[in-house]
Each structure stands twice: as structure tokens, then as C-alpha cells.
C-alpha angles and dihedrals in degrees: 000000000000098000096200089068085065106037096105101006124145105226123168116205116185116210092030088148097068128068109284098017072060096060094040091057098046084046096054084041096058084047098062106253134141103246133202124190121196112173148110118300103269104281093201131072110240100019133181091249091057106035089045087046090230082153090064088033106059147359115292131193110186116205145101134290089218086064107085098182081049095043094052101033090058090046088055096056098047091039096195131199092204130031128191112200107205097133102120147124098261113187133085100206095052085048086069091051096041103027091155091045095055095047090048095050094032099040109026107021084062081053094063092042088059094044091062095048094047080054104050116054093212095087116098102163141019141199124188118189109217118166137269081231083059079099136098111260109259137145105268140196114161100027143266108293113211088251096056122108117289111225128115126184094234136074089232090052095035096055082051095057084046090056099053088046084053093044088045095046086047087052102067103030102042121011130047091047135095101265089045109024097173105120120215142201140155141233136227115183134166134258102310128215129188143134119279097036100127101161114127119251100040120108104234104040082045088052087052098047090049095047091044084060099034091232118140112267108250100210123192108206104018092188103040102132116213135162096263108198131165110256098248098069102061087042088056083055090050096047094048084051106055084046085065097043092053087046105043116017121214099001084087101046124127151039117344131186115205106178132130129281116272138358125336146255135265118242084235092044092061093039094057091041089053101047079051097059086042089053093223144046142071148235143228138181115245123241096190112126102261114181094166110106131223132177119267113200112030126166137167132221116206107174088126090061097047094040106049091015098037077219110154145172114265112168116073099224090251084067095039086053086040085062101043096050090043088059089045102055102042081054083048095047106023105049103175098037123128096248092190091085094056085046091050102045088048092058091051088050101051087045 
């Protein structure tokens, strides 16, 4: 990870107030590196910013992507050499609900994001985190390559494959040039776990919070098969890549997978395995009536990232599942704990 590149580095992350915007912050942070936050006030109570303290920890502009003036204002003062785009909305379910909404944040709000980087001549590398759901729906085996179709059912996954069309249309017309040398690419990973993701509608925040209160899980698709990964391996890709960005320009330019080795998981499969390392609870299919459609098979190749990276997978899922559920119960139990040094000592023991 070569920790000297970051010591004193000005790096900008939108949505680090959510979860893995989050991680990515407190591990640049532990890296040495000036950090500047711009996102959205934490939607979820608790949250990863507050429980970690990143408001005492770095520098944070709230505001939305959706605000260009905002947006650009806050990116001139920081004046970054590497920016990090997670600010999104981030839920498919939610993207049913708010379709205009999505397309705004997702679409336009990247957009904006690119606009301020094209305008200021301190970038020199830029990663923009898109989604593994970012594909045209297809049966799969042995998993969606980066130069397979964009599509998605979905408006969240819709607004995704946009936003690689838009990267990819700023990329050749804009960045990586003389008048623009920031060079760009953007990132797919898998289903990420991780402790201090609280939003609705996701498996493993919805599992806490049912085994907090030692009520049965309702789970949707049962079967529905992803590349669970914790959430620090996708953000050491990230973090390789915009080193080589930064490096060596364009080279690195493009689509990237980062999800684990081999097949996925079950729904179920990850369900039983985390109600294992908690050491109580149960599980039971809904039978809500449930009309909003989500992919059932979805699988990553990464090939791209071993091979020119030499980024690779290092967690087996049942550690992945042992770290989540470590973070979880010390939030659980430990309230007003400072929940920044277990992130952190999670990150050095995963390096």
C-alpha cells in the first residue's frame, strides 16, 4: 500500500458520511493524509461518521452533490490531488420509490463532481465508485467482465450504468489532456459488509438490528446469490488504483471489478453464518408482497484488477463476517465508545 505516498496527501471523498465513504476516510486518515470530506448530514442514527468522531477527525463540507456552486466552492478550498466520488443514493429499493432523486444524485450529481475537477489543475487522479449492478442483466457464470453491456433493471442500477457512460464520455473529451491531466477511472465492487452500516433495506444492518432486538430476520430472496466481501477489500483496490492514477495517468483508465475469488453466497448462506459468529438469532423467509425486482444471480470477474493491480481478495467470508460482527457488538454494547480505534485496528490488521 506504500504508506509513505499518502502521508501528507490532500485527498477529497464525497459521501464520507456514509458507510464506506466512512472506511475509506478513517483509513486514509490512518495513512497521513490531509483529508476533506463533502456529503449529505449522516441519514442514519447512529452512523459510522459519528460513532468513529470523523467530525472531530478531519475537515467536512456538508452539502449536496446536486449543488454545483457547493460542490466547487468546497473543491477549491481543499484543492485535492486525489478524489474519491462515493457520494450516492445507494439503495434499490429506495430508487423505486425515488427514481428522480437517484438519477439526480447518481447522474447529475457525478456530473457536477466532474465538473469541479475538469475546473481546478490540482487533481491528478480520480476514482469514481459506480456499482457491480452498473450490467445488463444476463445469466452469468462466470461473472460480468468490465467490457460487458451497462444496463440494470432498476433506477438505481440504471442511474450506475449512466454514470459510467458520463465518466467515460468526460474521459475522452476533458481529463487526461493537457489542458485537464487528472486522470480518471471508475470502480465496480461486490455486496460489502462491514461494521457501522446502519441504512434500511440492506441485509446485514437489518440482521443487527434483529438480533439487537432478538426478533426473528425477515429476509426477502432468500436465495439471491452476490460477492460478499468485507468492505475493506474493494477500498484497498481503490486505493492501489488511484496510486496509479496519480503515478501513471491514463495507463490506468477505465472499468474495474473488485469482488472476491470464486462463486457467491446465498442470501440464506450469509444469514446462517452471521447468526453463528453472533452466537443467537433466527431467520425466516417474508412473505410480505414484495413486486420490486432485484437481480438474482450476480458475480464479478476481476481478472483485470489481479492481473495489472496484483490486487487480490484476502479475507475468507467467515472473517469478513468475524469483523463485522466484532464492530457490531462493541457499538451494541459500548455506546459511547469511540468507535475510530476498532476501525482502525481493524484496518492495520487486515494490512
Amino acid at each position: 500500500m506504500e504508506p509513505n505516498f499518502w502521508r501528507g496527501r490532500r485527498v477529497f471523498v464525497t459521501g464520507h458520511t456514509g458507510f464506506k465513504g466512512g472506511w475509506l476516510a478513517t483509513w486514509l486518515l490512518e495513512a497521513g493524509a490531509e483529508v476533506t470530506g463533502f456529503a449529505l448530514a449522516p441519514d442514519t442514527v447512529p452512523s459510522f461518521f459519528s460513532l468513529c468522531g470523523l467530525h472531530r477527525r478531519m475537515r467536512s463540507f456538508f452539502g449536496d452533490v446536486r449543488d454545483r456552486d457547493s460542490l466547487k466552492r468546497a473543491m477549491n478550498k481543499a484543492r485535492p490531488e486525489i478524489v474519491f466520488h462515493l457520494a450516492a443514493q445507494s439503495l434499490v429499493r429506495r430508487s423505486y420509490r425515488q427514481p428522480a432523486d437517484t438519477f439526480e444524485t447518481n447522474v447529475m450529481g457525478t456530473v457536477n463532481l466532474l465538473e469541479a475537477v475538469r475546473l481546478i489543475d490540482s487533481a491528478r487522479a480520480l476514482v469514481v465508485v459506480t456499482s457491480d449492478k452498473c450490467y445488463k442483466p444476463r445469466p452469468v457464470v462466470i461473472g460480468y467482465r468490465e467490457d460487458d453491456p451497462l444496463g440494470g433493471h432498476d433506477p438505481y442500477s440504471a442511474s450506475k450504468a449512466c454514470t459510467e457512460l458520463v465518466v467515460a464520455a468526460y474521459e475522452r473529451s476533458f481529463l487526461s489532456s493537457d489542458l485537464c491531466p487528472t486522470a480518471v477511472a471508475t470502480v465496480r465492487a461486490g455486496n460489502v459488509i462491514g461494521g457501522g452500516d446502519w441504512a434500511s433495506d440492506r441485509i446485514v444492518p437489518d440482521a443487527i438490528r434483529a438480533l439487537q432486538s432478538r426478533r426473528p430476520l425477515m429476509v426477502r430472496n432468500p436465495g439471491a446469490v452476490r460477492p460478499w466481501q468485507h468492505v475493506l477489500e474493494p477500498l484497498a483496490g481503490y486505493l492501489m488504483l488511484a496510486r496509479c492514477l496519480y503515478a501513471h495517468g491514463k495507463k490506468y483508465s477505465g472499468a474495474w471489478n473488485f469482488g472476491p475469488s470464486g462463486s457467491g453466497v446465498t442470501v440464506a448462506e450469509l444469514i446462517d453464518k452471521l447468526i453463528t459468529a453472533w452466537g443467537a438469532g433466527s431467520w425466516e423467509p417474508s412473505s410480505a408482497d414484495d413486486s420490486f425486482h432485484e437481480t438474482l444471480n450476480l458475480l464479478l470477474d476481476s481478472s483485470r484488477a489481479r492481473t495489472v493491480l496484483g490486487w487480490r481478495p484476502h479475507l475468507v467470508l467467515e472473517e469478513a463476517i468475524s469483523m463485522t460482527t466484532e464492530w457490531y457488538r462493541e457499538a451494541v454494547t459500548q455506546p459511547s465508545a469511540d468507535l475510530y480505534h476498532s476501525t482502525s485496528a481493524q484496518i492495520h490488521g487486515y494490512l
